[in-house]
LUMDO-809790 format. One record per residue: residue number from 1; residue in three letters; chain; x, y, z of N, C-alpha, C, O in turn. Coordinates in steps of 0.05 Angstrom, whole numbers, padded with zeros to 5 digits. Layout:
BEGIN
+-----+------+-----+--------+--------+--------+--------+--------+--------+--------+--------+--------+--------+--------+--------+
! seq ! type ! mol !    n_u !    n_v !    n_w !   ca_u !   ca_v !   ca_w !    c_u !    c_v !    c_w !    o_u !    o_v !    o_w !
+-----+------+-----+--------+--------+--------+--------+--------+--------+--------+--------+--------+--------+--------+--------+
! NUM !  Ala !   A !      X !      Y !      Z !      X !      Y !      Z !      X !      Y !      Z !      X !      Y !      Z !
...
+-----+------+-----+--------+--------+--------+--------+--------+--------+--------+--------+--------+--------+--------+--------+
***
This chain:
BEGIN
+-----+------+-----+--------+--------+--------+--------+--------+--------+--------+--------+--------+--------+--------+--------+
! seq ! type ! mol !    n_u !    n_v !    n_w !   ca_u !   ca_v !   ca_w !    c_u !    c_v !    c_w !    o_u !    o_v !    o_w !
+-----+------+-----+--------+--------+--------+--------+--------+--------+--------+--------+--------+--------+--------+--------+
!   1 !  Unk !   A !  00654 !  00606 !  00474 !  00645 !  00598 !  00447 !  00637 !  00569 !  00446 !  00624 !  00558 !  00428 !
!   2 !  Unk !   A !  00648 !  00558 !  00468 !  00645 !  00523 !  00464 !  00615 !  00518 !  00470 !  00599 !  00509 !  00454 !
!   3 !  Unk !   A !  00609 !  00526 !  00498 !  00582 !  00528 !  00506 !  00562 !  00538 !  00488 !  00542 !  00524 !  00489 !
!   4 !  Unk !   A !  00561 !  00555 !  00473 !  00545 !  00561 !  00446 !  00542 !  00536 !  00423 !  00522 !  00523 !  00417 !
!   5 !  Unk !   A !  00563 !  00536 !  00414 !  00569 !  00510 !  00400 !  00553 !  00489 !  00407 !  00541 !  00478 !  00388 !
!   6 !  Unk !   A !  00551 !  00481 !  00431 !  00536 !  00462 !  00449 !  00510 !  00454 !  00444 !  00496 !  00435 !  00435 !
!   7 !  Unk !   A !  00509 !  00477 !  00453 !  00475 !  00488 !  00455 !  00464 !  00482 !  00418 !  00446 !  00466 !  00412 !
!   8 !  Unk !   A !  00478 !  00497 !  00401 !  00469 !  00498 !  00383 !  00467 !  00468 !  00368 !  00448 !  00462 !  00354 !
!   9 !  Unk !   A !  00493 !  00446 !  00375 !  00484 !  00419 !  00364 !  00463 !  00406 !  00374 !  00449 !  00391 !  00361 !
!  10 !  Unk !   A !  00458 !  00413 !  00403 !  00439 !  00399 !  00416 !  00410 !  00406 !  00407 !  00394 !  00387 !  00403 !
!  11 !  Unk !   A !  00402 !  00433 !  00404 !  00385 !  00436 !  00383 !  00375 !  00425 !  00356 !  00355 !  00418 !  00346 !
!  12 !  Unk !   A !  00401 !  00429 !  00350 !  00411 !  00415 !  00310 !  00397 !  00389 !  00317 !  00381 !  00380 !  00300 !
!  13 !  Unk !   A !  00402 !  00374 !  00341 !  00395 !  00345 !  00342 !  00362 !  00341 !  00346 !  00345 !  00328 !  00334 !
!  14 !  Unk !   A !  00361 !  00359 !  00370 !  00327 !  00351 !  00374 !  00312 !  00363 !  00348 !  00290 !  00354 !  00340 !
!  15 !  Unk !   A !  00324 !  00379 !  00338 !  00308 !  00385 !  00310 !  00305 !  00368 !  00290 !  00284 !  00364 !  00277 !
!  16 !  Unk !   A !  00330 !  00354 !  00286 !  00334 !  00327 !  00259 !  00321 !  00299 !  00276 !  00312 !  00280 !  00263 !
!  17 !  Unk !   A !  00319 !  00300 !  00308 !  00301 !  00277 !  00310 !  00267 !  00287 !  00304 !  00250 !  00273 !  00294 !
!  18 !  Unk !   A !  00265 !  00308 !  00312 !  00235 !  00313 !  00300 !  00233 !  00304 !  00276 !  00220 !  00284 !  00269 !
!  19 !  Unk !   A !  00248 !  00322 !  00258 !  00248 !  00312 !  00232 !  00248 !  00289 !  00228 !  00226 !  00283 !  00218 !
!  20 !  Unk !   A !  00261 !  00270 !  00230 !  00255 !  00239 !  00226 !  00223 !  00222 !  00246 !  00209 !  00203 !  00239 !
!  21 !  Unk !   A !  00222 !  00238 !  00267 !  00193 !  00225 !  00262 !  00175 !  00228 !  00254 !  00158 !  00211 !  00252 !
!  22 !  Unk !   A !  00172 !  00261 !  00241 !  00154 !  00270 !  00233 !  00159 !  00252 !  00205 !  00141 !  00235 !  00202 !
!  23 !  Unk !   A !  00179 !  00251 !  00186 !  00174 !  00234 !  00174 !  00167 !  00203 !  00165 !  00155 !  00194 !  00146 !
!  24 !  Unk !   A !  00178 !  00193 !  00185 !  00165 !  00172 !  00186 !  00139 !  00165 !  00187 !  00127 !  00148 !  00173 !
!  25 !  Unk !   A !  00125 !  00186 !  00210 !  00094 !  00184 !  00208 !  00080 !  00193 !  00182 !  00059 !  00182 !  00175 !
!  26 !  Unk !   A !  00091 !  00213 !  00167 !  00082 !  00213 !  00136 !  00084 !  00191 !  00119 !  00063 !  00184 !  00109 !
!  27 !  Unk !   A !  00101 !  00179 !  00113 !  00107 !  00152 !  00106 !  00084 !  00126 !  00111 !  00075 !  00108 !  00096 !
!  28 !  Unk !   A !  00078 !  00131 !  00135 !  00068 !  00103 !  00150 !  00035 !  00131 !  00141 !  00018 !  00117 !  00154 !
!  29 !  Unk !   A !  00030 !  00137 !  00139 !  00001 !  00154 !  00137 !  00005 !  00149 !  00105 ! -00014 !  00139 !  00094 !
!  30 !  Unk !   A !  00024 !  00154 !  00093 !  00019 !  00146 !  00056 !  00016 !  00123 !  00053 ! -00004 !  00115 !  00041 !
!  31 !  Unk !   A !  00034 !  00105 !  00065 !  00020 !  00078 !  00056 ! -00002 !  00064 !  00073 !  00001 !  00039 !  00073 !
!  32 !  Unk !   A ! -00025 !  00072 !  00087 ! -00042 !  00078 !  00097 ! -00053 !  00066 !  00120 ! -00075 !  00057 !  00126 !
!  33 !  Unk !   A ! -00023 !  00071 !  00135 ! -00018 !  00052 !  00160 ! -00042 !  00062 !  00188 ! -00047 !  00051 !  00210 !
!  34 !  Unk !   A ! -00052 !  00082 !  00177 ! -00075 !  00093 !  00191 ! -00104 !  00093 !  00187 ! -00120 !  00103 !  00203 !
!  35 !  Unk !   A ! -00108 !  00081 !  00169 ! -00129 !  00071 !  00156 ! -00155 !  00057 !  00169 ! -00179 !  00057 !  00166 !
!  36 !  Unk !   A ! -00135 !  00044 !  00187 ! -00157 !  00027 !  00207 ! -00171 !  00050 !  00230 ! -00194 !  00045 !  00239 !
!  37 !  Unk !   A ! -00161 !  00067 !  00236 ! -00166 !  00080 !  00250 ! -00194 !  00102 !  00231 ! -00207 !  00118 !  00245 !
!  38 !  Unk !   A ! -00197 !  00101 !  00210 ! -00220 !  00108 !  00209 ! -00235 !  00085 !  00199 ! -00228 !  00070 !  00182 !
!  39 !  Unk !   A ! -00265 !  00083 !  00216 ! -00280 !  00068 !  00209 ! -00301 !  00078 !  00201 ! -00307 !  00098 !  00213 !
!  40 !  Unk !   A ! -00327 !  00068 !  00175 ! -00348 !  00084 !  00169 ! -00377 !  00062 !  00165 ! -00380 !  00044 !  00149 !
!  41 !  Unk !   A ! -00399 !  00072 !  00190 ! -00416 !  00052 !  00181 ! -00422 !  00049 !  00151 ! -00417 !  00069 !  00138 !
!  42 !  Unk !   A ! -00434 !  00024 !  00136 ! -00441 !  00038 !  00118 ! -00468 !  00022 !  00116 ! -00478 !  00020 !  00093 !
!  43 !  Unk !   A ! -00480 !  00012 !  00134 ! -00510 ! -00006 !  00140 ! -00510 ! -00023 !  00159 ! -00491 ! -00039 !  00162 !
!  44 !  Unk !   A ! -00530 ! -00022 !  00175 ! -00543 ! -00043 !  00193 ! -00563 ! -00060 !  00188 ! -00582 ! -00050 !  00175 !
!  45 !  Unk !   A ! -00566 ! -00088 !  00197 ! -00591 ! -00092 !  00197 ! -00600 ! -00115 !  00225 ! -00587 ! -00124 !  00244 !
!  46 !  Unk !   A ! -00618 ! -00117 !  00219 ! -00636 ! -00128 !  00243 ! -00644 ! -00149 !  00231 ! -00653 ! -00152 !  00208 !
!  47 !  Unk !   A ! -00640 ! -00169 !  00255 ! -00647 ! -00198 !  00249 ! -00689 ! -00193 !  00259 ! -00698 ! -00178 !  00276 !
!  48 !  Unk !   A ! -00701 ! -00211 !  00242 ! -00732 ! -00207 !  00246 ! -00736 ! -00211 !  00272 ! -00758 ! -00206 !  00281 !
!  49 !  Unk !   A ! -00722 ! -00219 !  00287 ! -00735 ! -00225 !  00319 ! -00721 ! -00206 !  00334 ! -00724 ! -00213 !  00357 !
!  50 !  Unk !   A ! -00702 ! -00180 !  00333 ! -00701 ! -00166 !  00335 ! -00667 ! -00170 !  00359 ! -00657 ! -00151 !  00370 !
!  51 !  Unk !   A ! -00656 ! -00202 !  00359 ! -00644 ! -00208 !  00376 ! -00610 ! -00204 !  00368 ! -00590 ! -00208 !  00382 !
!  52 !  Unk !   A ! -00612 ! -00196 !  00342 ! -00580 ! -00197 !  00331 ! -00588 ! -00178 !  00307 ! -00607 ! -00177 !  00292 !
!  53 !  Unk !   A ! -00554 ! -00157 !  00311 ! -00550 ! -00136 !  00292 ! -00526 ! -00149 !  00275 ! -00508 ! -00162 !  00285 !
!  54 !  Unk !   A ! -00528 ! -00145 !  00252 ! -00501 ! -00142 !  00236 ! -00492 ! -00119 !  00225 ! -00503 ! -00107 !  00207 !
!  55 !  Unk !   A ! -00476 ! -00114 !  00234 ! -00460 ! -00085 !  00219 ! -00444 ! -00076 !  00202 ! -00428 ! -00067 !  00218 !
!  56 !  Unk !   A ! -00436 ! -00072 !  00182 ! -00422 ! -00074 !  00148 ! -00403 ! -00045 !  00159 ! -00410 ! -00026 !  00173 !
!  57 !  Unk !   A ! -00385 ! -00049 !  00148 ! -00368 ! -00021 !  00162 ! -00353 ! -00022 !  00143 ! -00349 ! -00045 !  00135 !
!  58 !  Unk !   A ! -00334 !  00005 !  00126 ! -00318 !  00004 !  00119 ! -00294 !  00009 !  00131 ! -00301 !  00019 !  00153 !
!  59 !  Unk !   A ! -00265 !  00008 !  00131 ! -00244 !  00017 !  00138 ! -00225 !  00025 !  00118 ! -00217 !  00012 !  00100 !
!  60 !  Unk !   A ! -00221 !  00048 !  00124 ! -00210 !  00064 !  00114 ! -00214 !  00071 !  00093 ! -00238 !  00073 !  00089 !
!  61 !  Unk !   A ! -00194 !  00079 !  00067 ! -00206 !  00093 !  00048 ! -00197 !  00062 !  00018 ! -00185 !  00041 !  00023 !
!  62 !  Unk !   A ! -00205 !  00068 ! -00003 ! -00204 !  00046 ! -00023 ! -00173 !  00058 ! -00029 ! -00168 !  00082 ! -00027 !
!  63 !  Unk !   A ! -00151 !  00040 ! -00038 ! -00135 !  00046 ! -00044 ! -00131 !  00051 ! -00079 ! -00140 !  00040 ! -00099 !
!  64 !  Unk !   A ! -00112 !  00074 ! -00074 ! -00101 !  00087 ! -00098 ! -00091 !  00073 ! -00116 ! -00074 !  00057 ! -00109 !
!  65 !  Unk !   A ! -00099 !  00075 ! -00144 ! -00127 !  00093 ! -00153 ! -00144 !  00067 ! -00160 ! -00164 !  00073 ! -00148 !
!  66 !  Unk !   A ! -00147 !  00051 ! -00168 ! -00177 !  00022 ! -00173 ! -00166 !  00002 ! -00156 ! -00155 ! -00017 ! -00167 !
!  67 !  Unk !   A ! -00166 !  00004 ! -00129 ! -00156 ! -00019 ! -00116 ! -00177 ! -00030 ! -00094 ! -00200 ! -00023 ! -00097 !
!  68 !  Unk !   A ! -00173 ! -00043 ! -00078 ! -00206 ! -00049 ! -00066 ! -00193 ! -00037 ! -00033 ! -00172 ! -00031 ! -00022 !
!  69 !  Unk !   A ! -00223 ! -00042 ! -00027 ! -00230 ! -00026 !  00002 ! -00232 ! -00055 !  00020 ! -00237 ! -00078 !  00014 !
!  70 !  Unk !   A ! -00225 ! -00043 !  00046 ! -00231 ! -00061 !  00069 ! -00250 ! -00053 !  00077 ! -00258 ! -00030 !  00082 !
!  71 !  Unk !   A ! -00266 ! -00089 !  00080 ! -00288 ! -00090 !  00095 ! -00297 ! -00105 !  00122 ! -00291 ! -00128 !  00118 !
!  72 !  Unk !   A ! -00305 ! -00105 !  00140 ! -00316 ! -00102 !  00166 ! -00345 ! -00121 !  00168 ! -00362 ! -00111 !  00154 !
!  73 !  Unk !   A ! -00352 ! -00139 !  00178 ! -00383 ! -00147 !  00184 ! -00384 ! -00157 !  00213 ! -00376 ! -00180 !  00219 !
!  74 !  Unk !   A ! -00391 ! -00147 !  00224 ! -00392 ! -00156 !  00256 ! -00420 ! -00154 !  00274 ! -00435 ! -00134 !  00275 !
!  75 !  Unk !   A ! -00424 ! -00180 !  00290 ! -00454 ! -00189 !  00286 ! -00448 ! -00180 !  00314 ! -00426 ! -00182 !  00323 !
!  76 !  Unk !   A ! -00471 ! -00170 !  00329 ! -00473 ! -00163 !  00355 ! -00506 ! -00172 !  00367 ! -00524 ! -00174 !  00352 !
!  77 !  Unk !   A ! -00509 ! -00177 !  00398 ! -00536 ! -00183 !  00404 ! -00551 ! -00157 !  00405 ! -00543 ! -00134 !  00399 !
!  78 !  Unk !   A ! -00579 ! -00168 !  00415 ! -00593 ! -00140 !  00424 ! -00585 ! -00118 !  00440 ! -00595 ! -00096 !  00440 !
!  79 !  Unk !   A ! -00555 ! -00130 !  00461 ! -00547 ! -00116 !  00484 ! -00522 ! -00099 !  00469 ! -00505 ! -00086 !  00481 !
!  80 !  Unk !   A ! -00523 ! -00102 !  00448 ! -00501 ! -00085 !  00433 ! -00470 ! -00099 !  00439 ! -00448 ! -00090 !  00433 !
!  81 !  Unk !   A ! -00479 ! -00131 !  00457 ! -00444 ! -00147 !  00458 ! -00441 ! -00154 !  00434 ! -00459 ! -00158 !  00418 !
!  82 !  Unk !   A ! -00415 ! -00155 !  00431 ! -00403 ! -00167 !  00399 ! -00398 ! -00197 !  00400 ! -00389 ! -00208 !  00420 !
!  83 !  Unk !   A ! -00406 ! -00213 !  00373 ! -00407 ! -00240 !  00379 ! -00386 ! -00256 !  00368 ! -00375 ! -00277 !  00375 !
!  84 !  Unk !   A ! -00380 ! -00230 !  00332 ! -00361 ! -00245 !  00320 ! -00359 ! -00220 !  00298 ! -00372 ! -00199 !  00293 !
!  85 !  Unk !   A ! -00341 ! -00233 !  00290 ! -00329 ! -00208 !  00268 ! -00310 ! -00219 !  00241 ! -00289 ! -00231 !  00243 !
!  86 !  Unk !   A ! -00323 ! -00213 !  00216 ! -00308 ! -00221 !  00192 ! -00299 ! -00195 !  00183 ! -00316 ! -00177 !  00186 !
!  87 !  Unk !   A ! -00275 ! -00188 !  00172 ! -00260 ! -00183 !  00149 ! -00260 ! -00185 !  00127 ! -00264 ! -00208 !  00121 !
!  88 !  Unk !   A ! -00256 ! -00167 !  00102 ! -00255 ! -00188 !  00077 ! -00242 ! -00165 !  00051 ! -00225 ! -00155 !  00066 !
!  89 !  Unk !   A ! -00239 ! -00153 !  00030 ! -00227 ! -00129 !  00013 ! -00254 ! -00141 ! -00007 ! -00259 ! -00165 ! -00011 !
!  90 !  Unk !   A ! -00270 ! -00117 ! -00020 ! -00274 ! -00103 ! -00035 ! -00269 ! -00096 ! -00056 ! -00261 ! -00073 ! -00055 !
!  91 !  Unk !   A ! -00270 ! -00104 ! -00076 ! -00262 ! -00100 ! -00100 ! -00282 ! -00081 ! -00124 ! -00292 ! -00091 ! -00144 !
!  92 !  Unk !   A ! -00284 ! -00056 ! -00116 ! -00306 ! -00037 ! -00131 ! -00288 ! -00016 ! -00148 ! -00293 !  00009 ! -00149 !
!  93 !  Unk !   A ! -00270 ! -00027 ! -00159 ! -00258 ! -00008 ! -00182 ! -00252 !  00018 ! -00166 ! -00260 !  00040 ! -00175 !
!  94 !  Unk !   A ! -00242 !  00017 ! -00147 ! -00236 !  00049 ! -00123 ! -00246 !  00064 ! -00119 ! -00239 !  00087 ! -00117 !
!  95 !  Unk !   A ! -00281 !  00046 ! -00115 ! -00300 !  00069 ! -00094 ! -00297 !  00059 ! -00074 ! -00283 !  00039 ! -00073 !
!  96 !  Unk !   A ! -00311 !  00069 ! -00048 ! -00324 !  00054 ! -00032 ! -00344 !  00032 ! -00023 ! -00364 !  00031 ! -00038 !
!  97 !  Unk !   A ! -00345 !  00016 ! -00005 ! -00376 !  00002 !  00004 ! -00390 !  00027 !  00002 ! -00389 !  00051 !  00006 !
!  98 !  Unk !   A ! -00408 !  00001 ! -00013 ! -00437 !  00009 ! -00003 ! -00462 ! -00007 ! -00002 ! -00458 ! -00029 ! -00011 !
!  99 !  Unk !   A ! -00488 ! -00003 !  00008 ! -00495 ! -00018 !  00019 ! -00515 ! -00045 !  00000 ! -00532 ! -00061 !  00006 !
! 100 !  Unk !   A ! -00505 ! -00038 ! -00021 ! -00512 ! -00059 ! -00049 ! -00490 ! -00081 ! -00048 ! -00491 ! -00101 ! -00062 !
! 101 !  Unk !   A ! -00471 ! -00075 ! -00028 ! -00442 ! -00099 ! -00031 ! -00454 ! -00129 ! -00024 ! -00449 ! -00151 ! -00033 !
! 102 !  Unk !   A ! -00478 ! -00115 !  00003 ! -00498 ! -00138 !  00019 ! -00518 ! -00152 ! -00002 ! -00541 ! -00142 ! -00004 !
! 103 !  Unk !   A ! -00511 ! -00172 ! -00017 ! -00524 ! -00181 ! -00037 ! -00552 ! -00192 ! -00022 ! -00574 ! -00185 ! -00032 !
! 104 !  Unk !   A ! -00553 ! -00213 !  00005 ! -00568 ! -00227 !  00013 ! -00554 ! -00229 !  00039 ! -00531 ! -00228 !  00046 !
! 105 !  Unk !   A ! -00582 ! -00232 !  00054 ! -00577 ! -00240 !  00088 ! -00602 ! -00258 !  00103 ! -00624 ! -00248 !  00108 !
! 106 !  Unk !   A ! -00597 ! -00277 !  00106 ! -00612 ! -00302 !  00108 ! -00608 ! -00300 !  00134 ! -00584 ! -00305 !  00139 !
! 107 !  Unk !   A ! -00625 ! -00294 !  00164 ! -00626 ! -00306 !  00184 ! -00631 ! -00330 !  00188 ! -00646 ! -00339 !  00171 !
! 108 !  Unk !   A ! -00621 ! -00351 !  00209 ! -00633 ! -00380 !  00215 ! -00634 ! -00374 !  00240 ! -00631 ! -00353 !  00253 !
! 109 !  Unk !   A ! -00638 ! -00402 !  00246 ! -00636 ! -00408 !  00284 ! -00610 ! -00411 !  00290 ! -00604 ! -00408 !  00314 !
! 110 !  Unk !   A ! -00591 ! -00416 !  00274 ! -00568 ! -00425 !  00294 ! -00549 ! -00401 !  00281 ! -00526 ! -00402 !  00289 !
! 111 !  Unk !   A ! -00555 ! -00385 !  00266 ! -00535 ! -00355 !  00254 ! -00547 ! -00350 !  00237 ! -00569 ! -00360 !  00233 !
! 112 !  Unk !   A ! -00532 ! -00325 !  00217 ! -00539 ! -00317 !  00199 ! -00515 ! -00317 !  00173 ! -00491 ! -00314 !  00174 !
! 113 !  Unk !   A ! -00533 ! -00322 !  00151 ! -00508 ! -00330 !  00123 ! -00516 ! -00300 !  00108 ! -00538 ! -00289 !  00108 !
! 114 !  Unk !   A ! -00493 ! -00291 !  00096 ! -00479 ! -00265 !  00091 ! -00475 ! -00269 !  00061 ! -00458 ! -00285 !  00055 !
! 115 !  Unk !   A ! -00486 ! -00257 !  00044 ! -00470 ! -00260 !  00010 ! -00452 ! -00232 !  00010 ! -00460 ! -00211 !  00019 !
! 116 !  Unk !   A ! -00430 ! -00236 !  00000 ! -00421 ! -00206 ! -00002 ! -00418 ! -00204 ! -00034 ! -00409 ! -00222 ! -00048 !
! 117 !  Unk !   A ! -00427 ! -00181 ! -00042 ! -00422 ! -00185 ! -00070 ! -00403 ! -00163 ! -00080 ! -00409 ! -00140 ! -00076 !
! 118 !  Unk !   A ! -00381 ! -00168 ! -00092 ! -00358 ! -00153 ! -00087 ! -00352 ! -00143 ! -00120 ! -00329 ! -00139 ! -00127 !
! 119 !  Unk !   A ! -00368 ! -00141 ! -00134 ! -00371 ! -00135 ! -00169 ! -00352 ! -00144 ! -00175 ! -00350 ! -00168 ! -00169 !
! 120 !  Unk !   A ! -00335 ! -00134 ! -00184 ! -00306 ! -00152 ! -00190 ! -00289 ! -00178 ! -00192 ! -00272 ! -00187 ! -00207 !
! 121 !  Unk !   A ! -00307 ! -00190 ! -00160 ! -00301 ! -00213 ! -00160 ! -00321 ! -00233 ! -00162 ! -00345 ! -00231 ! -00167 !
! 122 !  Unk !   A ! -00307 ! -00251 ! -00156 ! -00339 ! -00277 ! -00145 ! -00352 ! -00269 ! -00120 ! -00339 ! -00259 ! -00103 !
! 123 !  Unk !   A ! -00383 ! -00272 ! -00117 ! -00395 ! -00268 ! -00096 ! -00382 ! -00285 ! -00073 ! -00378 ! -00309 ! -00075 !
! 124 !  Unk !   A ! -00375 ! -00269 ! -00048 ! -00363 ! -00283 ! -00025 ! -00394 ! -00289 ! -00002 ! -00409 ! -00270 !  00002 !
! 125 !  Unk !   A ! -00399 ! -00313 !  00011 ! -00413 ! -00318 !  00033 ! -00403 ! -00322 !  00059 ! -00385 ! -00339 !  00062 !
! 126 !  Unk !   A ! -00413 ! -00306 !  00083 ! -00403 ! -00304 !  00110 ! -00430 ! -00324 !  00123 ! -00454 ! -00323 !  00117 !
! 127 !  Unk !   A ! -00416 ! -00342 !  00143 ! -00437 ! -00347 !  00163 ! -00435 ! -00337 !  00189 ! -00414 ! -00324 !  00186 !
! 128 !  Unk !   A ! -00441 ! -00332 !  00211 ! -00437 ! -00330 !  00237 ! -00460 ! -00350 !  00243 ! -00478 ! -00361 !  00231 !
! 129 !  Unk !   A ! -00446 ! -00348 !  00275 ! -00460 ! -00364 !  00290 ! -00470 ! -00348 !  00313 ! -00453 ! -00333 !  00322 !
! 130 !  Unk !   A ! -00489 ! -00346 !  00323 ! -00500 ! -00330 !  00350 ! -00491 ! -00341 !  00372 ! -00496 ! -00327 !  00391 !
! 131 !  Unk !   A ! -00475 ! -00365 !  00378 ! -00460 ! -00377 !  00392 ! -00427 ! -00368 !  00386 ! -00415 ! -00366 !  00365 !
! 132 !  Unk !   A ! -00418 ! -00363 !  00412 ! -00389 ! -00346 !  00400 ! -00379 ! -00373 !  00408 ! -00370 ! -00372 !  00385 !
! 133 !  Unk !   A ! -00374 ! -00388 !  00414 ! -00363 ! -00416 !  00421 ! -00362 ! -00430 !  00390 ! -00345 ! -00448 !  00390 !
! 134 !  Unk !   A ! -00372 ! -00427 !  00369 ! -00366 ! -00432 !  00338 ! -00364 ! -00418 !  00325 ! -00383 ! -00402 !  00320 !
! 135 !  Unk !   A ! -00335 ! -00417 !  00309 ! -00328 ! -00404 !  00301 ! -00346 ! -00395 !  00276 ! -00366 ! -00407 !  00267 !
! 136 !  Unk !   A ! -00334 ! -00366 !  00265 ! -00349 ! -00368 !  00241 ! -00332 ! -00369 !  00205 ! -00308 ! -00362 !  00200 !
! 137 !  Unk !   A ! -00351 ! -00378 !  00187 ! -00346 ! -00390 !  00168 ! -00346 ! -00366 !  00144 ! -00363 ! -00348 !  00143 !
! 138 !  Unk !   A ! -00317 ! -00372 !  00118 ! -00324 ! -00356 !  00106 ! -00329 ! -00384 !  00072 ! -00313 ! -00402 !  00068 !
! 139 !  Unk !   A ! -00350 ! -00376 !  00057 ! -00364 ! -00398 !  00045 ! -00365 ! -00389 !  00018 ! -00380 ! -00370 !  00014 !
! 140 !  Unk !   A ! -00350 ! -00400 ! -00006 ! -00345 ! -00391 ! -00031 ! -00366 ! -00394 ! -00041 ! -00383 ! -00409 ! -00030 !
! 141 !  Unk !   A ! -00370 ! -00383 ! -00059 ! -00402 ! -00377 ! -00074 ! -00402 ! -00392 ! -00110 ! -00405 ! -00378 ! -00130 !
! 142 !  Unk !   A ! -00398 ! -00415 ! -00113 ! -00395 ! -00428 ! -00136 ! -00428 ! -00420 ! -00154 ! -00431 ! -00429 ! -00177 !
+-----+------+-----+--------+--------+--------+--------+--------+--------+--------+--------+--------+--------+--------+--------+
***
């Protein structure tokens, strides 16, 4: 009878550790610890000489229920290498980006300047540089 007994806590156990990770991963998935893991284009564009992409991406989903969304802008060359990459949240009353967020995009010679326009808030401006050796700038919009 002991040997039964055995068997049966040792089960009892691997079952209540499932249980706790399965929970935990619900937990960490509600508060949307997974979020990054989906990414969604939501526009590209092309610099006029055809030598640099910027890419607007959302991540993940806008949080519950009018909260803002994470956003993504990452400038890449013609060769599809990546040069630099901004971050920034979204503030659209708990929709998504979209591709009206891109108020203005000004190529130059030495980068490109970024308006983000985020309705809710003040318009935010990104610069990059096509040189990954300087850094890039994020530029309040007075």
């Amino acid at each position: 009878m002991a040997r039964w007994l055995k068997i049966a806590l040792i089960l009892l156990g691997v079952l209540l550790a499932v249980a706790i990770v399965f929970a935990v991963l619900v937990c960490i998935w509600w508060n949307g610890g997974f979020d990054c893991l989906f990414v969604s284009e939501i526009a590209t564009y092309d610099s006029p000489d055809g030598k640099y992409t910027l890419v607007f991406e959302q991540v993940g989903s806008p949080t519950w229920p009018f909260g803002p969304v994470d956003v993504r802008l990452t400038l890449r060359n013609s060769k599809g290498v990546y040069i630099d990459q901004i971050s920034a949240l979204v503030y659209n009353d708990g929709t998504g980006a979209r591709p009206d967020n891109i108020k203005s995009i000004q190529w130059g010679e030495d980068g490109v300047v970024v308006i983000l326009d985020r309705f809710e808030q003040p318009d935010q401006g990104f610069t990059f540089f096509y040189e990954e050796s300087k850094p890039s700038a994020i530029n309040p919009i007075t």
